[in-house]
C-alpha positions as CSV (number, residue, x, y, z in Angstrom):
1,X,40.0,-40.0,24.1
2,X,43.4,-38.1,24.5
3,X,44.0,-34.7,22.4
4,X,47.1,-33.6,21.8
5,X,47.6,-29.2,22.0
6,X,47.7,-29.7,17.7
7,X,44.2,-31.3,17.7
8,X,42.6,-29.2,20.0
9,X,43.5,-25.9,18.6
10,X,42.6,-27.2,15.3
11,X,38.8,-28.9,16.7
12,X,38.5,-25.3,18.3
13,X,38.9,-23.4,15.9
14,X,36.9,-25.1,13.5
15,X,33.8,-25.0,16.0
16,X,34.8,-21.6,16.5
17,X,34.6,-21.2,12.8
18,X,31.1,-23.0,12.9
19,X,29.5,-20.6,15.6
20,X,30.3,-17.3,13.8
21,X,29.2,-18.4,10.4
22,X,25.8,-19.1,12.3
23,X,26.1,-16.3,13.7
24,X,26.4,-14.4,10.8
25,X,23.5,-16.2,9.0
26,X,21.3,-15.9,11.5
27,X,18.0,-13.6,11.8
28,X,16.6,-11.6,14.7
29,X,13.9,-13.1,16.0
30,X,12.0,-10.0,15.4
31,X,12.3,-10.5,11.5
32,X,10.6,-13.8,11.0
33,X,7.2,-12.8,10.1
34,X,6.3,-8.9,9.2
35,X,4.4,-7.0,11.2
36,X,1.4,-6.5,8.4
37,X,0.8,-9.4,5.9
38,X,-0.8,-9.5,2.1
39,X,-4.3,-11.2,2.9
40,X,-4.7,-14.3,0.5
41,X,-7.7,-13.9,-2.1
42,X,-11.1,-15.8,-0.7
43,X,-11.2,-16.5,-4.4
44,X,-9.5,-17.3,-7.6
45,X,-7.7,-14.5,-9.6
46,X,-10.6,-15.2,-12.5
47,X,-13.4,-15.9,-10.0
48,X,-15.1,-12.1,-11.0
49,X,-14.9,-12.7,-14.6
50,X,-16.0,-10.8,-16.4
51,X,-17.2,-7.9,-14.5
52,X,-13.2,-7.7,-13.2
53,X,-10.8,-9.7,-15.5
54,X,-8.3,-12.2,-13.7
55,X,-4.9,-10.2,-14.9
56,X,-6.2,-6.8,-13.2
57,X,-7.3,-9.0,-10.0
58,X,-3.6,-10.8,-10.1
59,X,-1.7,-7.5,-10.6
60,X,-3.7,-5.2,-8.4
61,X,-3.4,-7.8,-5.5
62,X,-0.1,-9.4,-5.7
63,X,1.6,-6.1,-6.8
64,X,0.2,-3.1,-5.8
65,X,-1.4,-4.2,-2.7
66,X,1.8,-6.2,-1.7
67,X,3.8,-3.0,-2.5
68,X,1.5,-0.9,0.7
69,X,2.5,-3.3,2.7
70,X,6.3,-3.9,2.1
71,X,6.0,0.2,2.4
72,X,4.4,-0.1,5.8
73,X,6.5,-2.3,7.1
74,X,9.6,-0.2,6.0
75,X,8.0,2.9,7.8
76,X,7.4,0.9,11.0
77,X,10.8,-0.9,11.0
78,X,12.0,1.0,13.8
79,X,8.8,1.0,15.9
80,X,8.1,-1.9,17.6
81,X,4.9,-0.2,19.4
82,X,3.4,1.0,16.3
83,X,3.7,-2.1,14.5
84,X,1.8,-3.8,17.3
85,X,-1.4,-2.1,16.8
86,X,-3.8,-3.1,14.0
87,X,-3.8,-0.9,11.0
88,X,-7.6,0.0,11.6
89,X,-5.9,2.3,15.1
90,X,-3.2,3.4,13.5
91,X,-5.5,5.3,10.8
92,X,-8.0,6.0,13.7
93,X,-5.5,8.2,15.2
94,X,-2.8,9.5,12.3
95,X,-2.4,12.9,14.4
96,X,-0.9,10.9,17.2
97,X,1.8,9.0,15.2
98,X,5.3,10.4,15.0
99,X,5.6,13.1,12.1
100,X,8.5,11.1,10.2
101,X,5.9,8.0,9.9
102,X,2.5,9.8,9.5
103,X,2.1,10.1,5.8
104,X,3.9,6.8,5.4
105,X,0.7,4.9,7.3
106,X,-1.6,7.4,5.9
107,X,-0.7,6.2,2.1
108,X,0.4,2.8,2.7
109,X,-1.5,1.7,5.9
110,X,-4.5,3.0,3.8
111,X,-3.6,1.0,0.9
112,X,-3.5,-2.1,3.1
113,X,-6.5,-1.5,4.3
114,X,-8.7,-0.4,2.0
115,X,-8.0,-3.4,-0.6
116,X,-7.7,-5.9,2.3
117,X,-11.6,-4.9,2.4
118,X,-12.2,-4.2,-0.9
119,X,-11.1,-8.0,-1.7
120,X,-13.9,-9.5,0.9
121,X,-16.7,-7.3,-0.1
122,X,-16.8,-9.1,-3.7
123,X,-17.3,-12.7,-4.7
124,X,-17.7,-15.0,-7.6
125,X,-21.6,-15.0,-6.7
126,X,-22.0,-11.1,-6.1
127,X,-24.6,-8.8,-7.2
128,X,-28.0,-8.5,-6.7
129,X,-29.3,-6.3,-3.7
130,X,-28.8,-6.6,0.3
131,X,-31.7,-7.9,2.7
132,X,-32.7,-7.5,5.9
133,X,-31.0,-4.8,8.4
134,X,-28.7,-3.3,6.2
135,X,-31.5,-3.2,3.5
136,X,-33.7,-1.4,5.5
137,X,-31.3,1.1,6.6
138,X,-30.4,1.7,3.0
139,X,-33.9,2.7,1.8
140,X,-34.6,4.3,5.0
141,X,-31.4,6.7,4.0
142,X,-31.0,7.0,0.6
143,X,-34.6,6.6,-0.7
144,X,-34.4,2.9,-1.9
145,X,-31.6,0.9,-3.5
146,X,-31.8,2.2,-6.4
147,X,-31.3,5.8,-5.2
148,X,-28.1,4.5,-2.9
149,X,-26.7,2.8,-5.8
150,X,-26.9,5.9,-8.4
151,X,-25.6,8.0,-5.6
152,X,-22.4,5.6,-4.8
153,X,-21.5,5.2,-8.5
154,X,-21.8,9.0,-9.2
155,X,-19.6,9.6,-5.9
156,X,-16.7,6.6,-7.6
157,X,-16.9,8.1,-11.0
158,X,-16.6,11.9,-10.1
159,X,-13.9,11.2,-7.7
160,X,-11.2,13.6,-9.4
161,X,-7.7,11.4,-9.8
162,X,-7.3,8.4,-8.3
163,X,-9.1,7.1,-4.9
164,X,-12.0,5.2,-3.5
165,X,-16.4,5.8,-3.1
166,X,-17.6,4.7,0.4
167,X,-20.4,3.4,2.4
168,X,-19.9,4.1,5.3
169,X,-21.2,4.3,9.4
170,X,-20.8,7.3,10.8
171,X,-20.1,8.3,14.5
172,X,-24.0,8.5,15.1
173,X,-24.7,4.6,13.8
174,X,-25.7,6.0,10.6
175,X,-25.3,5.2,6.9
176,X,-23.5,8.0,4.9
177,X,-22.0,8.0,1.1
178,X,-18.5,9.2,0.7
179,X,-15.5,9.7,-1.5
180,X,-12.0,9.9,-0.5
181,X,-8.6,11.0,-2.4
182,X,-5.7,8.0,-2.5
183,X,-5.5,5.8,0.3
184,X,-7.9,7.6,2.6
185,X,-10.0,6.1,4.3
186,X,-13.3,7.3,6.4
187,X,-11.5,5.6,9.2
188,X,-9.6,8.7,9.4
189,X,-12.8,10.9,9.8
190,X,-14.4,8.8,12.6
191,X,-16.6,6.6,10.2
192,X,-16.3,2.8,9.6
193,X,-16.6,1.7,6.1
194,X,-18.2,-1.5,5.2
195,X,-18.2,-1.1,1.4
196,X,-15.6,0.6,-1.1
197,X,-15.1,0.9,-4.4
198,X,-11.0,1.4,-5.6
199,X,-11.7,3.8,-8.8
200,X,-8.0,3.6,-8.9
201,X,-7.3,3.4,-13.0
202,X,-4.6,-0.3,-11.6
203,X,-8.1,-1.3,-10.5
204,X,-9.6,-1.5,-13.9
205,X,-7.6,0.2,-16.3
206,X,-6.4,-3.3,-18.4
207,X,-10.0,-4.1,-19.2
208,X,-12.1,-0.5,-19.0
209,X,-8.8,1.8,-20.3
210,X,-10.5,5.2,-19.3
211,X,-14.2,4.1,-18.9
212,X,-14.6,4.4,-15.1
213,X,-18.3,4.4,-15.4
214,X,-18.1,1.0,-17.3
215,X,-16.1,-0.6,-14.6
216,X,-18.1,1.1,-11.5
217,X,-21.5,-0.2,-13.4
218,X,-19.6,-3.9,-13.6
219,X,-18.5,-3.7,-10.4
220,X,-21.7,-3.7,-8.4
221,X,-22.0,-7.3,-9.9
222,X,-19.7,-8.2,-7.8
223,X,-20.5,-7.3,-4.2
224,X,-20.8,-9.6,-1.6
225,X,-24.0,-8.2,0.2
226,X,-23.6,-11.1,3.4
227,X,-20.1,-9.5,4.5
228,X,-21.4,-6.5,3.6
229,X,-24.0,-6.5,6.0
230,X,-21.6,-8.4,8.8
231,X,-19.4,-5.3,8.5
232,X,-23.1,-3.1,8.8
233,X,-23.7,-5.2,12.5
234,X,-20.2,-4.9,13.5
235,X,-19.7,-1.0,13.1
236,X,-23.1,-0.7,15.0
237,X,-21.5,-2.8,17.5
């Protein structure tokens, strides 16, 4: 086919044309898919009526946890190394992140944490007590189950402010109780936590208003003792 110099100024420029609105529309290949991700629910929004109604569960993991993460993301934007490593490192060794990102992944790398745990260790057919290992290492530390679960409610409710009650492994393979302020996590004290409690008022606030002891006391009809005591074997190692 034979072009005249009209038609094939006019063909080039219109592919010309073509390439730089691609160009324009196109993304970095390093934007397709964020570095941290919002974990789906292993359950329905209503699945832990009605210890924990289904509008608290909706807004506390579609917003607020979403919101860590978007904020985590943001921090890391402009450190491709950092936003290789899993979150767990990241709050394992805060001191050695760069001091214009630290507190950024200490709130909101916390907050993805935490409730990305905090969402597994519950389940529409919670409650009751653990077995086996972890149940012997309970009574063996706190007394009996009973004794480890008035101690873990009293460390949720008198957490002053907002922030989260812990059981925890320490560095020496043992079982300890904690509380923690915000996001923090015992991750950041050498411990690995295998069950939490968010006494954040978002976590229970619609349903309990200022009752925290109500909602701690509902809560433990939730708790999914088989991950619970996966995480247990897995922090032993």
């Amino acid at each position: 086919m034979n072009f005249d110099r009209r038609q094939f100024v006019k063909v080039s420029l219109g592919t010309a044309a073509g390439l730089a609105t691609g160009l324009v529309n196109a993304k970095p290949a390093h934007a397709a898919a964020a570095a941290f991700t919002v974990p789906a629910l292993p359950y329905d929004f209503k699945a832990l009526e009605p210890h924990i109604d289904a509008k608290t569960m909706e807004i506390h993991h579609d917003r607020h946890h979403a919101a860590y993460v978007k904020n985590l993301n943001d921090a890391l934007a402009k450190h491709a190394d950092l936003q290789a490593k899993p979150v767990e490192e990241l709050l394992k060794n805060l001191k050695d992140l760069p001091e214009a990102v630290r507190m950024a992944v200490r709130n909101n790398g916390g907050g993805h944490y935490n409730h990305s745990l905090f969402w597994t260790i519950m389940g529409p057919d919670g409650g009751g007590e653990p077995k086996g290992k972890l149940a012997s290492a309970i009574s063996s530390a706190f007394g009996g189950f009973d004794a480890f679960k008035a101690q873990l409610s009293e460390a949720a409710v008198k957490r002053f402010g907002s922030g989260w009650g812990w059981l925890a492994v320490n560095g020496q393979g043992k079982l300890a109780i904690t509380s923690s302020p915000n996001q923090d996590s015992p991750l950041m004290e050498g411990s690995t936590p295998i069950l939490g409690v968010d006494v954040w008022e978002h976590a229970y606030y619609l349903k309990y208003q200022n009752k925290r002891p109500d909602y701690v006391a509902a809560w433990w009809n939730t708790v999914n003792w088989a991950e619970v005591a996966k995480r247990y074997e897995m922090a032993l190692g």
